[in-house]
C-alpha positions in Angstrom: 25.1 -53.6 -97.2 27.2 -52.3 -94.4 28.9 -49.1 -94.4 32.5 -48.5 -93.3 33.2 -47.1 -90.4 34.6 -43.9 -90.7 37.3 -44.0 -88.5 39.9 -47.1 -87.6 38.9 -49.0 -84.6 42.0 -48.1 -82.2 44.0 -51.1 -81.2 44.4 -52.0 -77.3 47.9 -51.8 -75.6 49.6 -54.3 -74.5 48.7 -56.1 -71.0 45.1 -54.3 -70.9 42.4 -55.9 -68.7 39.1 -55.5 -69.4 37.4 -54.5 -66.1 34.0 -55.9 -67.0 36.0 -59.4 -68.2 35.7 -62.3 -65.0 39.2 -62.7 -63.9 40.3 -66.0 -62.7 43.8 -66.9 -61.5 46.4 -65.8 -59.0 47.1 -62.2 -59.3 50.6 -60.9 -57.5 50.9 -58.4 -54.9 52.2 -55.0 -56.6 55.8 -54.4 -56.3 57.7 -52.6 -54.2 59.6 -49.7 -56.0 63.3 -50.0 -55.9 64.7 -46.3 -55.1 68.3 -45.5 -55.9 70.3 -44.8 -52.6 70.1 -41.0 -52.9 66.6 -40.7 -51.9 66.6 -42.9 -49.3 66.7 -40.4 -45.8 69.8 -40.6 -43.6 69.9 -41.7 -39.8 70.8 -38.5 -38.3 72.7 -38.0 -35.4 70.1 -37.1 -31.9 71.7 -33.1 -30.8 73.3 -33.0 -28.3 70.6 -29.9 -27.0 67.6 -32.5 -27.7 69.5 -35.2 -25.0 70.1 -32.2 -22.5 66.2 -31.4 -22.5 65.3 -34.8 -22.2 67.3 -35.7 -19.4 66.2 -32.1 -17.7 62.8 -33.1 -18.1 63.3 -36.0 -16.5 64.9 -34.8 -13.8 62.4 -32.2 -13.1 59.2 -34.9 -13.0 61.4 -37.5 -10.6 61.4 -33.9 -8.3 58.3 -33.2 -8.5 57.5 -37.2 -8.2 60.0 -37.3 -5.0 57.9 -33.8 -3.6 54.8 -35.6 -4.0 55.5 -39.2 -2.1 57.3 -36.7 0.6 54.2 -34.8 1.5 51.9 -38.3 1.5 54.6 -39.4 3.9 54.7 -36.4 6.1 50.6 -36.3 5.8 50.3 -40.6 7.1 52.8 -40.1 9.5 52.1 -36.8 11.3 47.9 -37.1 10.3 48.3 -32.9 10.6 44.7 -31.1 12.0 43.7 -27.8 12.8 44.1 -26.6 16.0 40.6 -26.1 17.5 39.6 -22.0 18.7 37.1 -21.6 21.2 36.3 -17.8 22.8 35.9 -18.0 26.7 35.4 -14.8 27.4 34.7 -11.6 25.6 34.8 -8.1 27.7 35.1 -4.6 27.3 37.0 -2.2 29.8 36.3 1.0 27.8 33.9 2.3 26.2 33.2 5.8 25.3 31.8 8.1 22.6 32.6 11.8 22.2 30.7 14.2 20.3 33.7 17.1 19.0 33.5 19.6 16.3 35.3 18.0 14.0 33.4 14.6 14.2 32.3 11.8 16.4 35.1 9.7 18.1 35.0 6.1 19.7 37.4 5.1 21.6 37.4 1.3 23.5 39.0 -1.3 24.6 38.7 -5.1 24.9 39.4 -8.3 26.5 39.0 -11.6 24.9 40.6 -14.9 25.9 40.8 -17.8 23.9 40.8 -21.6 24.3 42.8 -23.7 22.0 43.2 -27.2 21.7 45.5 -29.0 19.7 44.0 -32.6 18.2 47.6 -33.4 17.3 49.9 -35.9 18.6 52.7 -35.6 17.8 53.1 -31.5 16.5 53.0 -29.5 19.1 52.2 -25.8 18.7 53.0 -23.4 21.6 51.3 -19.4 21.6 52.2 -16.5 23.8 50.6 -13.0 24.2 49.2 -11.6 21.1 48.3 -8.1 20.6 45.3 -6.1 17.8 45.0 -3.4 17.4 42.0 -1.6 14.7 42.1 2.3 14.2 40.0 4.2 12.0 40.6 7.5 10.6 40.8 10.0 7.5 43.1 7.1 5.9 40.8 4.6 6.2 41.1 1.2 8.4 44.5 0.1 9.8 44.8 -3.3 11.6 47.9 -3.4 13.7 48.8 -7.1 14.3 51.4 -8.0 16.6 53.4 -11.8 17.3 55.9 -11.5 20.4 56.3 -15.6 20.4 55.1 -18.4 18.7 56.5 -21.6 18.3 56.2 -25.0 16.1 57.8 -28.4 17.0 57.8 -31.5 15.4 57.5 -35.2 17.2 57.0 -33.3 21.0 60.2 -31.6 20.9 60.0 -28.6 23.1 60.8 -25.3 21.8 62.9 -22.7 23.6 60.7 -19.4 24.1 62.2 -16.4 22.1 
């Protein structure tokens, strides 16, 4: 004697699958959705601002690119190296401390020849007289530095003195 359940036993919808149930067969690939036309995105046109900084860009790396293969062509066909410095002499013509009331002055002079030798073939570097000059002071150090000539040539070409 079996008692009735107290509620109805809900039916099952239509084109349920029980998960635990073995399923045999050929089961189709799920369907694409069909979208109406207005959600589909439009093909915009590329600006015409977008084209300009492409085509700068580009420009500015085949530059750069172009810069790059000059400078490895320069550096094979020159093979640039430091010039070489060697001292071969160093001499002072004037030397002399004075004792003042105000402080303790030096004052000299020097002499100091260089050698240098160029390892280069074909640049050619040409030098003149240079002058230094150090002072010391309230203000500090000042280095005066002066050029009267110096030349660079390319290839043996000589250079007119200035």
């Amino acid at each position: 004697i079996a008692e009735p359940p107290l509620k109805p036993v809900l039916q099952k919808p239509p084109g349920y699958k029980d998960p635990k149930a073995a399923q045999f067969g050929f089961r189709p690939p799920p369907r694409k959705p069909v979208l109406p036309p207005s959600f589909n995105p439009r093909k915009r046109n590329r600006s015409f601002c977008r084209v300009c900084c492409c085509w700068l860009c580009i420009f500015v790396l085949v530059l750069v690119l172009l810069a790059v293969i000059g400078g490895l062509v320069f550096y094979i066909w020159f093979d640039p190296k430091f010039p070489v410095f060697h001292i071969r002499s160093f001499r002072i013509t004037h030397f002399n401390i004075t004792e003042r009331p105000d402080g303790t002055y030096l004052d000299a002079a020097t002499t100091t020849r260089l050698e240098m030798k160029n390892p280069n073939v074909k640049i050619t570097y040409y030098y003149c007289e240079t002058e230094v000059g150090v002072s010391v002071g309230e203000g500090g150090v000042r280095l005066r530095w002066e050029r009267r000539r110096f030349r660079v040539s390319l290839c043996g070409n000589r250079a007119r003195r200035a």
